[in-house]
N, CA, C and O of each residue as an XYZ file, in Angstrom:
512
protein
N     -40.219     -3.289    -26.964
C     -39.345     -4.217    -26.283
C     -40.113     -4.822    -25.105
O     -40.965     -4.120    -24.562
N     -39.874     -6.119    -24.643
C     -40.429     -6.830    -23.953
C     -40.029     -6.564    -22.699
O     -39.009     -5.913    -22.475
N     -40.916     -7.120    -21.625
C     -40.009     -6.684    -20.350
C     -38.980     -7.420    -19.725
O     -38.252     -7.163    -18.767
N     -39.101     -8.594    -20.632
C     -38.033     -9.699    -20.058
C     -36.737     -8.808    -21.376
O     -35.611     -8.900    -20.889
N     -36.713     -8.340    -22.251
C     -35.884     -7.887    -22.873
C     -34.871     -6.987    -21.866
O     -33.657     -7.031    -21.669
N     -35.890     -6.201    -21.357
C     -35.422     -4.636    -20.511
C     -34.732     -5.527    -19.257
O     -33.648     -5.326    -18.711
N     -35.261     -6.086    -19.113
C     -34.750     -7.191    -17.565
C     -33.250     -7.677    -18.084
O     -32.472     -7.186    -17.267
N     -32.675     -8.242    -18.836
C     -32.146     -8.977    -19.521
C     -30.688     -7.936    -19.797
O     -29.480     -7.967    -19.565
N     -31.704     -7.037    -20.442
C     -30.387     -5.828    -20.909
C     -29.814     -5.169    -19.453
O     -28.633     -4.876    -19.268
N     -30.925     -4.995    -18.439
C     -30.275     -4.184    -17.311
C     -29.372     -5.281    -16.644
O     -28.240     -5.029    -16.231
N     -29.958     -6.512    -16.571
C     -28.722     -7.400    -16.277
C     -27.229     -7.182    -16.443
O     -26.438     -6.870    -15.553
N     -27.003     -7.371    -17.572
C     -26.311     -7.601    -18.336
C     -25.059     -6.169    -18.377
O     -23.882     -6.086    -18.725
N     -25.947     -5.322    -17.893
C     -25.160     -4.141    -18.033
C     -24.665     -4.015    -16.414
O     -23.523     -3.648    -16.135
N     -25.831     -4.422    -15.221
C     -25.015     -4.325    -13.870
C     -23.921     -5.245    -14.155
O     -22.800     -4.740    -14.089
N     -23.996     -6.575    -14.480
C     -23.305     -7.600    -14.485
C     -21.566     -6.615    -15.274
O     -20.499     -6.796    -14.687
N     -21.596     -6.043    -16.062
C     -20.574     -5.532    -16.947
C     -19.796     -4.595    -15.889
O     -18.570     -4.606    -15.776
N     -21.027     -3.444    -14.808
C     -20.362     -2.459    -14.488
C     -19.743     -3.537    -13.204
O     -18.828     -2.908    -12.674
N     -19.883     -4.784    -12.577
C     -19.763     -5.411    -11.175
C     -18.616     -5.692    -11.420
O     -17.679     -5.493    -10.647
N     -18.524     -6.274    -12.713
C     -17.179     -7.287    -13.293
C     -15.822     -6.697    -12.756
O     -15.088     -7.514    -12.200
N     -15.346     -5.289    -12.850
C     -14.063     -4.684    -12.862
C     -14.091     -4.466    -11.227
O     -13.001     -4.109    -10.780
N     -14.844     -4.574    -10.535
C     -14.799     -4.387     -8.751
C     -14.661     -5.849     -8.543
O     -13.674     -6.000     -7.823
N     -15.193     -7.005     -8.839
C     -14.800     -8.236     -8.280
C     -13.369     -8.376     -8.858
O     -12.733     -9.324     -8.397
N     -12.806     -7.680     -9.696
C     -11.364     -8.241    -10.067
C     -10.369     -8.088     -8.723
O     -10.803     -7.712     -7.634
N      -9.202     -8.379     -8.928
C      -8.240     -8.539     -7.552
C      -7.765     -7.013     -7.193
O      -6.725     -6.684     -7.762
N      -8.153     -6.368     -6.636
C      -7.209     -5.098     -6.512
C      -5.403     -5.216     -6.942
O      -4.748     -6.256     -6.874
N      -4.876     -3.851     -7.380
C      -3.669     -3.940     -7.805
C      -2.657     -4.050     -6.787
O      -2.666     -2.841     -6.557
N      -1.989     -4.388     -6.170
C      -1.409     -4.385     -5.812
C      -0.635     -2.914     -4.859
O       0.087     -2.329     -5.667
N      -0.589     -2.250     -3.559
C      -0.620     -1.055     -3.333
C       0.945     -0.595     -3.793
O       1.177      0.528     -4.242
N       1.506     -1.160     -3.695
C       3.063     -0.779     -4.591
C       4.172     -1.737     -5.311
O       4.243     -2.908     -4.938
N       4.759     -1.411     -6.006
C       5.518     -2.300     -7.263
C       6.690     -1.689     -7.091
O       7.064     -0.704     -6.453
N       7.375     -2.755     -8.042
C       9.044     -3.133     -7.675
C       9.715     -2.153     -9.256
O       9.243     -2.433    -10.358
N      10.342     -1.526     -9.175
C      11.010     -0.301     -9.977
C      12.331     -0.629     -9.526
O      12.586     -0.886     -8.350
N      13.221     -0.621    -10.511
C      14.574     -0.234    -10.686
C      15.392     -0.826     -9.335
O      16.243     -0.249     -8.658
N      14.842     -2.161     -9.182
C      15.057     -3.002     -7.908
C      14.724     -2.583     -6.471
O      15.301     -3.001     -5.467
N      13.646     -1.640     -6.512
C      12.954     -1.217     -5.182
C      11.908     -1.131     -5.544
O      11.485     -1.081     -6.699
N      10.872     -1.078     -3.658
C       9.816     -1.247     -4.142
C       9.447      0.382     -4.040
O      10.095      1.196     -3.382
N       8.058      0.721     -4.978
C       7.895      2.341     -4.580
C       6.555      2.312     -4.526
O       6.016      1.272     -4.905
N       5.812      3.295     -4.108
C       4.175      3.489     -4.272
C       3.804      4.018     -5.813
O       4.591      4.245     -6.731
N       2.264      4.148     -5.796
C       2.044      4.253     -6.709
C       2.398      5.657     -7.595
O       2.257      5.763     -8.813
N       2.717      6.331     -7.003
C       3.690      7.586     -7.294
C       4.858      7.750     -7.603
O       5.395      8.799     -7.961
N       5.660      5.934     -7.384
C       7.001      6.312     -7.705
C       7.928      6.467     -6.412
O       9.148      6.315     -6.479
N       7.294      6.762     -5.298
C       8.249      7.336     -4.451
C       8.636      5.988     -3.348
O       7.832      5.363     -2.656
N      10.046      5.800     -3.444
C      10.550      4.972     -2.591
C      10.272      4.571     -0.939
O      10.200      5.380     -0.014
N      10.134      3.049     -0.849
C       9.163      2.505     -0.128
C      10.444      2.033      1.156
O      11.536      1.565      0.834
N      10.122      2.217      2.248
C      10.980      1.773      3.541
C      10.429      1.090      4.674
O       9.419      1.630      5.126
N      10.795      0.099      5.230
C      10.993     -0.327      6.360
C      11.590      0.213      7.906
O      12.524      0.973      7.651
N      11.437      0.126      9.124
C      12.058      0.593     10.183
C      12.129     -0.534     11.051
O      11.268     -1.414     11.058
N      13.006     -0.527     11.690
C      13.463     -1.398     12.515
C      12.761     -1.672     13.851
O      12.557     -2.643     14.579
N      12.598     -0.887     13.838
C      11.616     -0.822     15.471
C       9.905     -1.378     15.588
O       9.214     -1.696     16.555
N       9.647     -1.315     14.155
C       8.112     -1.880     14.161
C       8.536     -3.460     14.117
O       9.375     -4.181     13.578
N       7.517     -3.540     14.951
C       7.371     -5.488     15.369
C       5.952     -6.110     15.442
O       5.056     -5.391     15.885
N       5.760     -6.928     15.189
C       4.854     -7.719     15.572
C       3.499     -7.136     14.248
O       2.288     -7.244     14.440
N       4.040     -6.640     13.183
C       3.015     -6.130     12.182
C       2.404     -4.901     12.850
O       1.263     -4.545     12.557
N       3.261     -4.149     13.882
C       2.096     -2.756     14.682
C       3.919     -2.090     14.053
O       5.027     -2.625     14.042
N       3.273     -0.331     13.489
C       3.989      0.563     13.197
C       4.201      1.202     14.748
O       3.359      1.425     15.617
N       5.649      1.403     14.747
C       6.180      1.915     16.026
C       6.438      3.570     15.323
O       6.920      4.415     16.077
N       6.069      4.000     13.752
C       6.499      5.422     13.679
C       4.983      5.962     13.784
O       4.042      5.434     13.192
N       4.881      7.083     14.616
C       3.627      7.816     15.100
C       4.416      9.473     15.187
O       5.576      9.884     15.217
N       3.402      9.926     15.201
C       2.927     11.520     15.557
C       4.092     12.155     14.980
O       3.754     12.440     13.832
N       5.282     12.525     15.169
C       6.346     13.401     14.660
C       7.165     12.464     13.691
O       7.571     12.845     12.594
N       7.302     11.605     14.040
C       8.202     10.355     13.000
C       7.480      9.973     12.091
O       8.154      9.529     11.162
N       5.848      9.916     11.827
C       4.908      9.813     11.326
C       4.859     10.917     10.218
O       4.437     10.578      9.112
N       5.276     12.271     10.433
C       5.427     13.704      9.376
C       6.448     13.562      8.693
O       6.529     13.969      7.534
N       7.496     12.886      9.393
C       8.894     12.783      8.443
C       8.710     11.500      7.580
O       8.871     11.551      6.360
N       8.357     10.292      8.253
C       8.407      9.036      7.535
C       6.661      9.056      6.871
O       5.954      8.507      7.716
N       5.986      9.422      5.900
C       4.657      9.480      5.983
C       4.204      7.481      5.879
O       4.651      6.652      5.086
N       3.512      7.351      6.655
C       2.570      5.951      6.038
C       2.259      5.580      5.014
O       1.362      6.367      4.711
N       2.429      4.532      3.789
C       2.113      3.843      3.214
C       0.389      3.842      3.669
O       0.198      2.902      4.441
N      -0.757      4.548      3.428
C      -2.015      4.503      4.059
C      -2.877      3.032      3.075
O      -2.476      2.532      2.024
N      -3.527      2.834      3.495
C      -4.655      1.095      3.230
C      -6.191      2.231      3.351
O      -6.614      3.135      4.071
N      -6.465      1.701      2.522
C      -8.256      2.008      2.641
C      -8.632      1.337      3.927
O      -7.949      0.440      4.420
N      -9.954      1.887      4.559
C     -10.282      1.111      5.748
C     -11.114     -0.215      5.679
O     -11.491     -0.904      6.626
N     -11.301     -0.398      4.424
C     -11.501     -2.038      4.152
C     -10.853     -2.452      3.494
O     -11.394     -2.940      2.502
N      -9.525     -2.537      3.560
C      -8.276     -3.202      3.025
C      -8.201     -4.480      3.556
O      -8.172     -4.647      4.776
N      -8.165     -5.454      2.719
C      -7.841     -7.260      2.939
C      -6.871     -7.404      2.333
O      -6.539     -6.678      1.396
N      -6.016     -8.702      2.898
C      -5.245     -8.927      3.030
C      -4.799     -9.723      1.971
O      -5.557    -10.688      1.868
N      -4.075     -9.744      1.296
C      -3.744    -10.684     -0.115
C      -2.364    -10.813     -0.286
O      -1.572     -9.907     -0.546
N      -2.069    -12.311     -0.081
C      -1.411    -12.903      0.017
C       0.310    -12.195      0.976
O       0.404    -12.391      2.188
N       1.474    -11.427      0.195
C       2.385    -11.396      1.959
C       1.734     -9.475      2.361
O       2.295     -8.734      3.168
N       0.353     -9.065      1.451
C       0.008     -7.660      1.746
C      -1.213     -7.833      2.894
O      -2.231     -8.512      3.028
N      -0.465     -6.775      3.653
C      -1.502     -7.127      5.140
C      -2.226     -5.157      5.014
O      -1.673     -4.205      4.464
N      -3.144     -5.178      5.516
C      -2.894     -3.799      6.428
C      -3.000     -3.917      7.947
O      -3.177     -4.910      8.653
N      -2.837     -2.584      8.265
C      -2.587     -2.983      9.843
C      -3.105     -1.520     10.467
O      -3.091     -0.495      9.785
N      -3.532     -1.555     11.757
C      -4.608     -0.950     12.523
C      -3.083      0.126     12.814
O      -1.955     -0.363     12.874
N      -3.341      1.477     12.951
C      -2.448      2.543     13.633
C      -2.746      2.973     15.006
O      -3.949      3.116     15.221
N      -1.936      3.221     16.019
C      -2.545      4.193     17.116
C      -3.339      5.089     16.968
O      -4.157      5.307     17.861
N      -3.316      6.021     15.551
C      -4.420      6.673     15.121
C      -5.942      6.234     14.604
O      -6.858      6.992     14.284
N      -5.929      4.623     14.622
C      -6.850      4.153     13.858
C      -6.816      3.929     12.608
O      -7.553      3.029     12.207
N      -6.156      4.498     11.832
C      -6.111      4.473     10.589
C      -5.400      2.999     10.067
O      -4.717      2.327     10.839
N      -5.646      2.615      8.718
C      -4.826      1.449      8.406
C      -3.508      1.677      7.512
O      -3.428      2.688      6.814
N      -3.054      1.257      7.525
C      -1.404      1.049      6.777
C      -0.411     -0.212      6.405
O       0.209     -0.994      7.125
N      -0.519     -0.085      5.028
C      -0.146     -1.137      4.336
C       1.106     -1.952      5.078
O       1.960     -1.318      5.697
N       1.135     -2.915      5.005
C       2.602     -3.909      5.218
C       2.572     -4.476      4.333
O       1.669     -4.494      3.498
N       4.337     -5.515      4.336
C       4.429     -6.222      3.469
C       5.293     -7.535      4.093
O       6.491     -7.424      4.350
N       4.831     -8.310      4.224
C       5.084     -9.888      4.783
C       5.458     -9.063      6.067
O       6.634     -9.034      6.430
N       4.169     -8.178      6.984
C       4.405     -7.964      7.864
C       5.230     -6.887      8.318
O       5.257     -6.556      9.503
N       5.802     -6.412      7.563
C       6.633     -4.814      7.866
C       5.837     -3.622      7.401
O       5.574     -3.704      6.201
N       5.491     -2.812      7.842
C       4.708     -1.750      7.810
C       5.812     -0.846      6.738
O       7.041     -0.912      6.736
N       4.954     -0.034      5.889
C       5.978      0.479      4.988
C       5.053      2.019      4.936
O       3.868      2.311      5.096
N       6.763      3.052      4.510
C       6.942      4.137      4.979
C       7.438      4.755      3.271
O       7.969      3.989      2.466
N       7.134      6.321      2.926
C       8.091      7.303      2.279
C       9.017      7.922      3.158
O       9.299      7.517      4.286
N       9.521      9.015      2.533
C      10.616      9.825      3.409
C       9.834     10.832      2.877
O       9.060     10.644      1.938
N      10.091     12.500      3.748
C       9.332     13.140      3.321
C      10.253     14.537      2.698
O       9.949     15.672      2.332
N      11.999     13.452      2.852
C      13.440     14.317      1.849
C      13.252     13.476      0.621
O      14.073     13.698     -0.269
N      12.489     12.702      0.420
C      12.399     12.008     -1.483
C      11.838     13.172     -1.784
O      10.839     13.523     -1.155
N      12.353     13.946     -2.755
C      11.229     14.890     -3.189
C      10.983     14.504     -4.582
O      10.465     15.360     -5.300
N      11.313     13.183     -5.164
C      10.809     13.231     -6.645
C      11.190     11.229     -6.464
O      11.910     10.682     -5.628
N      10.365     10.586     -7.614
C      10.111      9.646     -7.679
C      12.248      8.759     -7.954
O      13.111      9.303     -8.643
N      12.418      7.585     -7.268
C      13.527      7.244     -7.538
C      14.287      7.809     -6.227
O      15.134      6.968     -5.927
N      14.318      8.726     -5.469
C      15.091      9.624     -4.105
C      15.081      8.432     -3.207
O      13.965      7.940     -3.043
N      16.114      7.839     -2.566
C      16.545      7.141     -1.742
C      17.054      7.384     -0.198
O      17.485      6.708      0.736
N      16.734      8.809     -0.503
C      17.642      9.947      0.772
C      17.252      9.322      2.421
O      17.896      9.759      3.374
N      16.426      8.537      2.580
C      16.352      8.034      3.657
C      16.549      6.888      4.533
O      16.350      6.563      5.703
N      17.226      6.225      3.002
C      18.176      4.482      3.348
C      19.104      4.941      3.976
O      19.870      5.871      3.722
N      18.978      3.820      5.370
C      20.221      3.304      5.948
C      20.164      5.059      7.408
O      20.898      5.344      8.354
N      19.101      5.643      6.900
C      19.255      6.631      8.046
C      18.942      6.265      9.520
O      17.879      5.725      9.826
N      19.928      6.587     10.447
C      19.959      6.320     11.480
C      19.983      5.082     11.880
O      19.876      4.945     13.098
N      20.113      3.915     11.113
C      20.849      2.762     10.819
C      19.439      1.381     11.130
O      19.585      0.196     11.431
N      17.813      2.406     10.831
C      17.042      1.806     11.427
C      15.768      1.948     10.670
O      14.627      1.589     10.962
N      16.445      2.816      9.184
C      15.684      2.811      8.027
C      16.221      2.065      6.771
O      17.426      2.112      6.528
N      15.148      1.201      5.756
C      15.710      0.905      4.666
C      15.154      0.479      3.632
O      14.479     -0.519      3.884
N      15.128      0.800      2.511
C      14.522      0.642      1.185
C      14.404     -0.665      1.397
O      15.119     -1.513      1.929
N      13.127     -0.665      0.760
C      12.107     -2.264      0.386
C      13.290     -2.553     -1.034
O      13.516     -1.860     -2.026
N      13.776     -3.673     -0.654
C      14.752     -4.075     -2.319
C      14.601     -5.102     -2.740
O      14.426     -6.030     -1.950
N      14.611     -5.384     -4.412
C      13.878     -6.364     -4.893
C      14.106     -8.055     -3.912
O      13.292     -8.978     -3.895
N      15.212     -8.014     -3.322
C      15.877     -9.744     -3.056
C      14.376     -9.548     -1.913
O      13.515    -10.427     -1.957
N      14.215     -8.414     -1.004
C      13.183     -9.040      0.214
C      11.592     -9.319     -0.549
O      10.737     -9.749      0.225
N      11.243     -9.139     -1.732
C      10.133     -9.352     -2.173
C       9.752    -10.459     -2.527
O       8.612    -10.609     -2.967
């Protein structure tokens, strides 16, 4: 085999393994049974108190409500943001609302934390 052959084939094969990383990332959570949930299934929430795209749940509210977490080179595509934590860490939003589990869902579909304390609430299909 020639060396422009070997050149050609290794091409061809980075080019194959590059292809599936330039595609669009999936999306960090999807819309189920008219809510949105993570990729686990487990029901996705909003809080009232985060503003301005900064999560106002930290340190103890943070164990109960866990973060929706973003890789730390997470970009932004189209209403999916991430967003910087007091911890540093990033965490997904969605047209700007930082999104949360409950950590009483104990199985995919559990809603147990809508409407709690009148300042939590399931991501539902109409806000998407």
């Amino acid at each position: 085999m020639t060396d422009f052959a070997h050149s050609f084939k290794a091409l061809v094969l980075a080019a194959a393994l590059a292809l599936p990383g330039m595609a669009m990332a999936a999306e960090p959570a999807m819309m189920k049974g008219g809510m949105m949930v993570d990729p686990q299934g487990m029901t996705l929430y909003t809080f009232d108190k985060d503003s301005g795209g900064k999560s106002m749940c930290n340190d103890d509210c943070a164990k109960n409500w866990p973060p929706l977490m973003a890789p730390a080179d997470a970009k932004a595509d189209g209403k999916w943001t991430a967003i910087k934590r007091d911890d540093g860490k990033m965490q997904w939003a969605y047209d700007g609302k930082p999104l949360y589990t409950f950590i009483k869902d104990e199985k995919p579909g559990e809603m147990k934390g809508d409407k709690m304390k009148d300042v939590w609430h399931v991501v539902h299909q109409s806000q998407k």
